[in-house]
C-alpha positions, 0 to 999 in steps of 0.5 A: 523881976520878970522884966529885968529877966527879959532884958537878960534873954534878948539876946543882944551884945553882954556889955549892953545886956549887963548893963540894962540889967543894973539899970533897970535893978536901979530904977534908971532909964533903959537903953534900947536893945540895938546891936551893934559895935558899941556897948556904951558911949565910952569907946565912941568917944574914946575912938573920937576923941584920938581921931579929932582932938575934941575936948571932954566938955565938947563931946558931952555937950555935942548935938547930932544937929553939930554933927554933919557926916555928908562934909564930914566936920563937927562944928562946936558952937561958941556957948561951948567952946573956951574963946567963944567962937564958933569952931569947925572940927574936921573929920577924919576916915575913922572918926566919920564911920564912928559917928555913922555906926553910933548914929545907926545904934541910937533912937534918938537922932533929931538935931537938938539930940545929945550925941553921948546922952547920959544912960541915967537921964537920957539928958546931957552926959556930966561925966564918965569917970568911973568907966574912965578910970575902970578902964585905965585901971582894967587895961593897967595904964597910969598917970594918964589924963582924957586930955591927953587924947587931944595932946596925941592927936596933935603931936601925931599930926606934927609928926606926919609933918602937917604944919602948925597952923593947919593943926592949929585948925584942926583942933581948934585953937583960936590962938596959935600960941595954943599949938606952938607947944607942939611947933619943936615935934616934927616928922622922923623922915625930916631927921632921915634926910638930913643923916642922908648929908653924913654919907658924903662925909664918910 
């Protein structure tokens, strides 16, 4: 008892404090008292997955080794990814300062280090669905999937008008016919321009 009452007067973020707390009533491993953004792994990821497209399965078995924040690109190596080839996820602004401040927060940063290691085990992270669907049911958001965060990423590029081939390599598809779902969503400016072509029928 007196060392879970210590967890509660570290003085350290709620989320986080709570959290340790519940663990330590429970017997499984204790997270470290770092402050900073993030209480767990789940915003992270989330802010991740929106910002690169990465799939689930790839977030839970990326290592700070496949990380490289200097050139600013993730790569998935092929014993992870669905065609067996190894991929190079590009980083975008947020994506890189998400990485940088949870690289600040966790003790354990050497290469063959989880990214998002499992708070219980400290090995490698088998899911989240629990704080997923807390989350969705907290925030009161229905019939919304973790893969549809990569589907966002990809008809937001489009939208910007990035070509189908580059978000084809952006997120990873080794086959084009992947990405050619999204190849009818284009920039709202293009339909702007073309009404500009009304004007001289008036």
């Amino acid at each position: 008892m007196k060392k879970i009452d210590a967890y509660k007067t570290k003085g350290i973020s709620g989320d986080r404090n709570s959290s340790n707390v519940w663990l330590a009533e429970h017997g499984y491993v204790i997270k470290h008292f770092i402050e900073g953004e993030f209480a767990d792994y789940l915003k992270p990821m989330i802010l991740l997955a929106l910002n690169t497209g990465i799939r689930k399965d790839n977030l839970f078995s990326m290592l700070w080794g496949d990380v490289d924040l200097e050139n600013r690109v993730i790569s998935l190596r092929a014993e992870e990814t669905k065609s067996s080839k190894m991929l190079r996820l590009p980083v975008n602004s947020v994506a890189l300062s998400v990485l940088a401040e949870w690289r600040n927060q966790s003790t354990r940063v050497a290469a063959s280090d989880f990214v998002f290691p499992s708070p219980k085990t400290g090995g490698k992270l088998d899911n989240c669905d629990s704080s997923w669907s807390k989350l969705l049911k907290e925030a009161n958001i229905q019939n919304f999937r973790w893969h549809d965060m990569r589907h966002d990423a990809a008809t937001r590029l489009r939208k910007r008008g990035v070509a189908i081939d580059l978000v084809q390599k952006a997120l990873g598809h080794s086959d084009l016919r992947m990405t050619q779902r999204y190849e009818h969503i284009g920039p709202d400016a293009e339909q702007e321009a073309m009404e500009l072509l009304c004007e001289d029928e008036t």
